[in-house]
C-alpha positions in Angstrom: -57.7 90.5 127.8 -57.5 91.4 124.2 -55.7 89.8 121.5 -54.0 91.2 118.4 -54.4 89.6 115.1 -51.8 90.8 112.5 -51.8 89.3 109.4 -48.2 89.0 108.2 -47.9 86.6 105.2 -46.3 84.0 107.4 -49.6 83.9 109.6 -51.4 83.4 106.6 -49.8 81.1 105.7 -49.6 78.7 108.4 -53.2 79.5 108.7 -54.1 78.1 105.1 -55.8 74.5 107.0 -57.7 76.8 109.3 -61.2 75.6 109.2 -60.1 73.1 106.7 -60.7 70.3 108.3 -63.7 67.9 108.1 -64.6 69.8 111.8 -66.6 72.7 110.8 -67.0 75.4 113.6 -63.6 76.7 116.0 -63.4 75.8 119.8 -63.9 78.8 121.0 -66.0 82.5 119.7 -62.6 84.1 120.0 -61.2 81.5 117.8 -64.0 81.4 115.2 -63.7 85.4 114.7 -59.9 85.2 114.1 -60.6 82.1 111.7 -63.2 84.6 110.3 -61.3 87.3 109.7 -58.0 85.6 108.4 -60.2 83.7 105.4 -61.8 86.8 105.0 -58.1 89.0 104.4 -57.6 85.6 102.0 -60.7 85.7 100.4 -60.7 81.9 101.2 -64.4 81.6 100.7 -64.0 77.5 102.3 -62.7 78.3 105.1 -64.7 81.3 105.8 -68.1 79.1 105.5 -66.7 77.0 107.6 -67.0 79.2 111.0 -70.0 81.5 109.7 -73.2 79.7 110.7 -75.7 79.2 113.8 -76.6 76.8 116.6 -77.5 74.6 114.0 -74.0 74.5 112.3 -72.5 76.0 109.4 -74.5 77.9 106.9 -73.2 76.2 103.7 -74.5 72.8 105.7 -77.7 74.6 107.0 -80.6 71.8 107.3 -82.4 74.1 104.8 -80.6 72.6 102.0 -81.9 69.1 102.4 -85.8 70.0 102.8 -85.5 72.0 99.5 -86.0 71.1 95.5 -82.8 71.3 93.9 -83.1 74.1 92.0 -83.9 76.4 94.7 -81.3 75.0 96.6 -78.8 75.8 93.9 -80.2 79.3 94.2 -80.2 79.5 97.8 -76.5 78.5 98.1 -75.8 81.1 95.3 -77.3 83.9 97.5 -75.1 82.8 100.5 -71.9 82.9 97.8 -73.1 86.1 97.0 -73.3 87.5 100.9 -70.2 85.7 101.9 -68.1 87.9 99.1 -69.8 91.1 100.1 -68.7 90.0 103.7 -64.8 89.6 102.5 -65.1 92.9 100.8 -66.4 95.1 104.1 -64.2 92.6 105.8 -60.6 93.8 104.6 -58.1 94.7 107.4 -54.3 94.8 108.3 -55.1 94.9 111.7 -57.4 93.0 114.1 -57.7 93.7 118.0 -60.1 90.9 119.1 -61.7 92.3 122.4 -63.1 90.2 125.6 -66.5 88.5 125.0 -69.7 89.4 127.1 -73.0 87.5 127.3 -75.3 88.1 124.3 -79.0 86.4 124.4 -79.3 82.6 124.4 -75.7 81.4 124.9 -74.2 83.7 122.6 -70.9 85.9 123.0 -70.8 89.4 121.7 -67.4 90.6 121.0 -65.7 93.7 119.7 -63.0 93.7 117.1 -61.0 96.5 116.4 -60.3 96.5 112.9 -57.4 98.7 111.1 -56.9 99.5 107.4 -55.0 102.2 106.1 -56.2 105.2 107.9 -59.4 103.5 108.7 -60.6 102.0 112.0 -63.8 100.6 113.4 -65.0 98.2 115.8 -67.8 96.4 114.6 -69.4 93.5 117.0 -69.0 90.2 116.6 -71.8 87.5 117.9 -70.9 84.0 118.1 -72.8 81.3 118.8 -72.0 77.8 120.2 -73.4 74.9 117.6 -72.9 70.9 117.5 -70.4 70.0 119.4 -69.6 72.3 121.2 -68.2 74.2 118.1 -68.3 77.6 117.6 -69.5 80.1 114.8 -69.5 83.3 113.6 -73.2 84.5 113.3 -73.7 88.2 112.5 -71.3 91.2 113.1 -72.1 94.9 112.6 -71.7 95.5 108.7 -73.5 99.1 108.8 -70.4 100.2 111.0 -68.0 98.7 108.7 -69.4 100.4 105.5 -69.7 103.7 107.4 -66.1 103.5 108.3 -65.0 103.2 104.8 -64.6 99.8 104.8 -66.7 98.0 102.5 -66.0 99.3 98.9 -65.7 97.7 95.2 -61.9 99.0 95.1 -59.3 99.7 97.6 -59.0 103.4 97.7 -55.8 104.5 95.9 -53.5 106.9 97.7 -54.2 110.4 96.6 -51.3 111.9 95.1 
């Protein structure tokens, strides 16, 4: 079964607390994707950290943080600022068509999303992964597709004339 994403302004907007919440994670991989994608078409950088991570739990919360000196921690978290905007930018879409999951290794769901913008499409995979709680997070997802597509540029590219 697949499920279609449009983002029409009103979707948007009633999914501004998406992620929000003091739960980190979605309930399901489908879930966490479509969370993924909509902060992404936001560039809602708060809600997007808050379904990109691993079995341990959200990146921005990554256990890393606490066994490190302060400074290299502020560095660290500046890298996965950086990362998470480059993600927004490949990430761009008015269309999503979330696809059926399939095993991937250790637990994890592998799932293709047809993505649409402009006269642009690709399907990049998606790999979720179950973390505390039962809650679910966006892990990794095919960027090299995305930016080979035509997706993942500085600018939008304006309409020739």
């Amino acid at each position: 079964m697949k499920r279609v994403v449009v983002l029409l302004l009103p979707l948007t907007a009633a999914c501004a607390s998406l992620g929000a919440g003091p739960e980190k994670g979605a309930s399901s991989p489908e879930s966490a994707i479509e969370i993924f994608l909509v902060a992404a078409n936001r560039q809602d950088v708060t809600v997007m950290s808050s379904v990109w991570g691993t079995e341990k739990g959200p990146t921005s919360k990554s256990a890393t943080f606490k066994l490190l000196d302060w400074g290299h921690a502020r560095r660290v978290r500046r890298d996965l600022e950086r990362r998470e905007l480059i993600m927004m930018m490949c990430l761009g879409h008015e269309k999503a068509v979330i696809g059926s999951s399939s095993p991937g290794e250790a637990g994890r769901r592998k799932i293709t999303v047809q993505l649409s913008a402009a006269n642009r499409t690709a399907s990049p995979t998606f790999t979720a992964v179950q973390g505390p709680q039962n809650r679910w997070f966006v892990e990794n997802f095919d960027l090299d597709q995305l930016s080979s597509k035509g997706f993942c540029r500085a600018k939008p590219a304006q309409p020739r004339p």
